[in-house]
N, C-alpha and C positions, 0 to 999 in steps of 0.2 A: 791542234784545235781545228775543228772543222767550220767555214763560214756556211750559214745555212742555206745561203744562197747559192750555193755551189751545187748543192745534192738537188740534183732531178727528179729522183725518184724513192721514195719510203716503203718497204717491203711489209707487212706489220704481218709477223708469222700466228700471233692470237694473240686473244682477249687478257690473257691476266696482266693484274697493274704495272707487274715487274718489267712487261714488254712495252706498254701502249699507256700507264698514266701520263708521261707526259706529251702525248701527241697534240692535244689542241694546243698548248704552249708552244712547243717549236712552230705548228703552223698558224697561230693566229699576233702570236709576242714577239717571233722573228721575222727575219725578211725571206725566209722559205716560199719559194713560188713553185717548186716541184710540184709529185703527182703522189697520189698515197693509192697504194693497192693493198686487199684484204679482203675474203671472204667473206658472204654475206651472211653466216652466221657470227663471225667473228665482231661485221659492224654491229648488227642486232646488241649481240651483247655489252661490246665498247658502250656503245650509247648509256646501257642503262649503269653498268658497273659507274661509268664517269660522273652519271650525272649523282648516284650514289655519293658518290665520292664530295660532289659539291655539296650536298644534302647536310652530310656527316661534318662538314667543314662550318658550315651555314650555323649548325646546331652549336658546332663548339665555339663558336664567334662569340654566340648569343648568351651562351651559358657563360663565360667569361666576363662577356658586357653584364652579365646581371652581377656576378660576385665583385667587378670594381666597376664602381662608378663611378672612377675618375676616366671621363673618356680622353681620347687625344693624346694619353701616355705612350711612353716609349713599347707599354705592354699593346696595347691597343694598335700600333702601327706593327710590331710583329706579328701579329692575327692576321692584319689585314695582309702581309707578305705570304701568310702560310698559304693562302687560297690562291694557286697558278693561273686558275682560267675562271672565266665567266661561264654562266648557261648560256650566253649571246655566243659568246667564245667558242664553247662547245659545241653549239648547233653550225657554226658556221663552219669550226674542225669537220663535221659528220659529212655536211652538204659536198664537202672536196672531197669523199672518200667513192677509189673508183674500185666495184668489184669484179676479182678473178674467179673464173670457176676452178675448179680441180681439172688439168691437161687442157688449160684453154692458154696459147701462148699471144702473147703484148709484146710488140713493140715498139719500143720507146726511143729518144734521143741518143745519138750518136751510135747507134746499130745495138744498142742493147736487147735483149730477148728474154724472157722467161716463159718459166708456166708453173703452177702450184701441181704438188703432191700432197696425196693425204700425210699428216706428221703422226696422228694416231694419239696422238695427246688429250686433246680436248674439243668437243664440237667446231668444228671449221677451223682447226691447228691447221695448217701450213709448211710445208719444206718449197723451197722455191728454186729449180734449177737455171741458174743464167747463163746465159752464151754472149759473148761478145767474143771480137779478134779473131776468132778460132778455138776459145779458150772456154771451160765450164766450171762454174761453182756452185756447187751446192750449201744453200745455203739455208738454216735452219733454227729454232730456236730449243724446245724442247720436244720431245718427239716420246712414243714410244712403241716396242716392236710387238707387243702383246696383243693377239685380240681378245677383246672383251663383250659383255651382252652389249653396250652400247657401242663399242665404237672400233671399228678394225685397225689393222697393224699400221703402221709409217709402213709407207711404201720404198722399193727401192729403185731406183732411177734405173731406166736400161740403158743408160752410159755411165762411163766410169768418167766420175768428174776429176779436171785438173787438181780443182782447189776444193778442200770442206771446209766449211764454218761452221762451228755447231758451239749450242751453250753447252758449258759444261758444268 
């Protein structure tokens, strides 16, 4: 188990939920004072998929609240557990997001370094090459090698890294 307070730094490789729903919760419901980096297409859309997300929760609350109306039940307090963050929560998630370009490298706490590659996945996907120690990982979420009309291949690092992490 990781304490949140520990992690410096949040790498967020893209927008789909599977990666980033829960981001305003670890940064606004824990004690995370890190740093969140992410492309600026990737905030763009965070923002809107999330608050989507609140939208769709909002609705099923209400829809609920209309078929019982006994409020205060144990059903009622489960609804209210389903919803992780606020739009207050949310916006204040967005406002700490700092963005990377594609080959612009940050460095952060304790000699960390990166810089983003295109992952070739999705508008502002992400591969993230770090260096620390002497040491490189590349690190990744989904990627893909294909180019397409919209969007060209993952790129491939011109180092060969110690470590990969990749979804798989």
């Amino acid at each position: 188990r990781v304490d949140p307070e520990t992690v410096d730094v949040l790498l967020i490789t893209h927008f789909h939920l599977d990666h980033a729903a829960s981001l305003p919760y670890f940064t606004e419901r824990t004690n995370f004072r890190g740093r969140i980096f992410m492309t600026h297409p990737t905030k763009a859309v965070i923002r809107l998929l999330l608050g989507d997300y609140l939208r769709l929760m909002s609705i099923k609350k209400s829809g609920a609240s209309t078929s019982n109306n006994n409020s205060g039940d144990a059903k009622d307090d489960k609804q209210d557990s389903d919803v992780l963050y606020t739009e207050a929560e949310l916006q204040a998630c967005v406002d700490k997001i700092e963005l990377i370009d594609y080959h612009q490298t940050i460095s952060v706490a304790n000699g960390l370094k990166f810089h983003a590659l295109n992952a070739g996945h999705v508008l502002g996907a992400a591969m993230f090459l770090l260096e620390m120690g002497g040491r490189t990982v590349l690190y990744t979420g989904d990627y893909s090698m294909e180019d397409d009309r919209h969007l060209m291949a993952a790129e491939i690092p011109n180092v060969k890294p110690d470590v990969l992490m990749v979804e798989s």
